[in-house]
C-alpha positions as CSV (number, residue, x, y, z in Angstrom):
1,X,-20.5,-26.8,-14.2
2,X,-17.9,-26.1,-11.3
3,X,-20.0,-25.6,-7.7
4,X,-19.4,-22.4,-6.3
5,X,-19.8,-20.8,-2.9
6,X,-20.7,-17.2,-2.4
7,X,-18.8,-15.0,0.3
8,X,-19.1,-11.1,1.4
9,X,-16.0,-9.3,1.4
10,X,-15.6,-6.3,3.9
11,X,-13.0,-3.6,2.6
12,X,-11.5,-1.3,5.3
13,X,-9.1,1.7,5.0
14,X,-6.1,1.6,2.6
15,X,-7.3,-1.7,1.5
16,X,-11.5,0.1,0.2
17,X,-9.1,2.8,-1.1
18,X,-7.3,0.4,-3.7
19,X,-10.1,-1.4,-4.7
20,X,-11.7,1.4,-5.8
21,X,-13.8,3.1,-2.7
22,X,-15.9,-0.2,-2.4
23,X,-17.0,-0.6,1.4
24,X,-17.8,-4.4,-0.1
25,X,-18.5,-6.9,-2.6
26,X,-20.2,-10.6,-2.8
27,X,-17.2,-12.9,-4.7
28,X,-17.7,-16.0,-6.2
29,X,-15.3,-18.9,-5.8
30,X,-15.0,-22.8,-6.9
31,X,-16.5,-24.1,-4.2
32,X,-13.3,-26.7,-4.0
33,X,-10.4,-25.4,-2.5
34,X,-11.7,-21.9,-1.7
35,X,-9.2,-20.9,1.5
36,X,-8.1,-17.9,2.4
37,X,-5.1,-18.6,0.0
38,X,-7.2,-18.7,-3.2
39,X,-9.3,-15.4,-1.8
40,X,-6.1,-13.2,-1.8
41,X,-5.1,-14.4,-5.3
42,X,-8.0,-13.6,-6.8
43,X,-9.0,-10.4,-5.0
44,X,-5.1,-9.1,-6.6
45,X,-6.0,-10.3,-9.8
46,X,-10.3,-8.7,-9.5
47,X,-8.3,-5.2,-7.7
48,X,-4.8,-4.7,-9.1
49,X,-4.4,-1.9,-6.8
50,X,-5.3,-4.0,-3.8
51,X,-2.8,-6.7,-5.3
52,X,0.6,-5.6,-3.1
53,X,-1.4,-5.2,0.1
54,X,-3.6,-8.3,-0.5
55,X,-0.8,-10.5,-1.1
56,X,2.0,-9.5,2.0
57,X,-0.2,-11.3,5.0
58,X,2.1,-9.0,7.4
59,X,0.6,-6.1,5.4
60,X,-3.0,-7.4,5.4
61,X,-4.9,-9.3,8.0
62,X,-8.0,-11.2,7.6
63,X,-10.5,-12.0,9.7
64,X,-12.8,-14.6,8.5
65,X,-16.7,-14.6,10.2
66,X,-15.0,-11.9,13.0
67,X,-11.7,-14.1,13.7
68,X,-8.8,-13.0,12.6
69,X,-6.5,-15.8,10.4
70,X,-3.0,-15.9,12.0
71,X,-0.2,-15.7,9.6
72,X,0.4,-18.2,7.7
73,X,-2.6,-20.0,8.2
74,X,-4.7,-21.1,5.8
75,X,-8.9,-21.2,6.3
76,X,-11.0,-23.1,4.0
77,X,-14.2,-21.0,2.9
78,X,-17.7,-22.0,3.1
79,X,-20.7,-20.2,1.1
80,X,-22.4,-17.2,3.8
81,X,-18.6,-16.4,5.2
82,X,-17.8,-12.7,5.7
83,X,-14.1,-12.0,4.9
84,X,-12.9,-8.8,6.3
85,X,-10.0,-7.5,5.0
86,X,-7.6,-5.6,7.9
87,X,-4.9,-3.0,6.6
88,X,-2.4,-2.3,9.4
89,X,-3.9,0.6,12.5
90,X,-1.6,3.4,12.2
91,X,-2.1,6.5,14.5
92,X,-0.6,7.6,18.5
């Protein structure tokens, strides 16, 4: 049996509108190679609403345990994280 690692996931805005009005979830991944990668593949294919904003990282931030993941990086996940996940502010 694969090891896994537990994380909480944090929905805010447009992004706990398309997966359903969840505020959040616990996820289960293989506990090697969880990133940040492998969270927003398998949060498009678990929410296939949340799938175009998940996937476009200038569309989505996330912040992993209150710090935000730059573009294009890549964070390895540990069992206990809290992933929030950041739709663009809009307002004036």
């Amino acid at each position: 049996m694969t090891p896994t690692i537990t994380i909480k996931i944090l929905f805010f805005a447009s992004a706990r509108e398309a997966a359903g009005g969840i505020t959040s979830t616990n996820l289960e991944l293989d506990a090697d190679g969880a990133d940040t990668q492998v969270l927003r593949t398998k949060l498009a294919s678990l929410y296939p609403k949340l799938a175009p904003l998940v996937q476009d990282e200038e569309n989505l931030t996330l912040a992993l345990n209150e710090e935000y993941v730059d573009v294009g990086e890549v964070k390895q996940l540990s069992s206990g994280d809290t992933v929030a996940l950041i739709p663009p502010i809009s307002g004036g």
